[in-house]
C-alpha positions as CSV (number, residue, x, y, z in Angstrom):
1,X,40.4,-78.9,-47.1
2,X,36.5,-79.4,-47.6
3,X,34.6,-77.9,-44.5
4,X,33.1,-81.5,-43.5
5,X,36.5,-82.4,-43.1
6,X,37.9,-79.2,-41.3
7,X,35.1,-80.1,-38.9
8,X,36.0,-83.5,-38.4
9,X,39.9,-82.6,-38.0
10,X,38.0,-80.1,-35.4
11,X,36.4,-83.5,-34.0
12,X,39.6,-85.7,-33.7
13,X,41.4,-83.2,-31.8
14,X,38.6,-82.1,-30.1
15,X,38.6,-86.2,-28.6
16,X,42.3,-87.0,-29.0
17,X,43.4,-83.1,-27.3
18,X,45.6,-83.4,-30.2
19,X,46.0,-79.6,-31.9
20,X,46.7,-79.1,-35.7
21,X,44.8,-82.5,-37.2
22,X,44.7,-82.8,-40.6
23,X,42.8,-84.9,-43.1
24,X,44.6,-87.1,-43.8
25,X,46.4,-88.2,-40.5
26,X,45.4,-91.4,-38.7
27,X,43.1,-91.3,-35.4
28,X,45.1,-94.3,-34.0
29,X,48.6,-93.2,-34.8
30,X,48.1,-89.8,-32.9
31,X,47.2,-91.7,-30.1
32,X,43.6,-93.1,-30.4
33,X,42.1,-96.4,-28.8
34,X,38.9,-98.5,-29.5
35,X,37.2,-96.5,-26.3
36,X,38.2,-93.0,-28.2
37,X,36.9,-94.5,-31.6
38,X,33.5,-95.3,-29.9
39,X,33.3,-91.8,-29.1
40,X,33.9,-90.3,-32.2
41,X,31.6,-92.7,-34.4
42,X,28.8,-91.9,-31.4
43,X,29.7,-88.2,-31.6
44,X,29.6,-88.2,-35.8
45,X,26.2,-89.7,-35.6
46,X,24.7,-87.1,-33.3
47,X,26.5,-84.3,-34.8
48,X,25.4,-85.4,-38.3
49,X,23.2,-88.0,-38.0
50,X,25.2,-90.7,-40.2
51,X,26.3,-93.8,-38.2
52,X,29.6,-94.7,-39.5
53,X,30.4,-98.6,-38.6
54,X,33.8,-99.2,-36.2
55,X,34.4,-101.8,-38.3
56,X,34.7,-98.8,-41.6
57,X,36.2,-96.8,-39.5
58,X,39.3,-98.8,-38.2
59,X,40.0,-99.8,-42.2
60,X,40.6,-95.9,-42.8
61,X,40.7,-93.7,-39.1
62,X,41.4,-90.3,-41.2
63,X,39.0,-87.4,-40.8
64,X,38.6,-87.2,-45.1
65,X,37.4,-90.4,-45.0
66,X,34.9,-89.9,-42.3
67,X,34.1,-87.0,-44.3
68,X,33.5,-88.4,-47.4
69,X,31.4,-91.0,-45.8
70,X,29.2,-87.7,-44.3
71,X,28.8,-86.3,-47.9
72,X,27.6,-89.8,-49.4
73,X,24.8,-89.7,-46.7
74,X,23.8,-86.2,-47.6
């Protein structure tokens, strides 16, 4: 696990109050809704300044690919 994504695993369950996330498990399958979504993609972009779309992040809701969208902006 890159540390971009053990961050972002730290994120989701940091939101979801979900322990143990890993990279590749999906945000809406442990329990995630459009309102918790919102606050993740407004917390990513004050956290790291990148500004991930809903619209992205619904077609993959896994911390990796958050991640990997991070690192591209880098």
């Amino acid at each position: 696990m890159t540390e971009p994504e053990t961050q972002l695993c730290d994120l989701f369950a940091e939101i979801l109050g979900v322990p143990g996330i890993e990279p590749l498990d999906n945000f809406f399958d442990l329990g995630g809704h459009s309102l918790l979504a919102s606050k993740l993609v407004k917390q990513v972009h004050e956290r790291y300044g990148v500004r991930i779309s809903l619209r992205n992040f619904y077609e993959d809701p896994t911390a990796r690919a958050v991640a990997t969208t991070v690192d591209q902006a880098a």
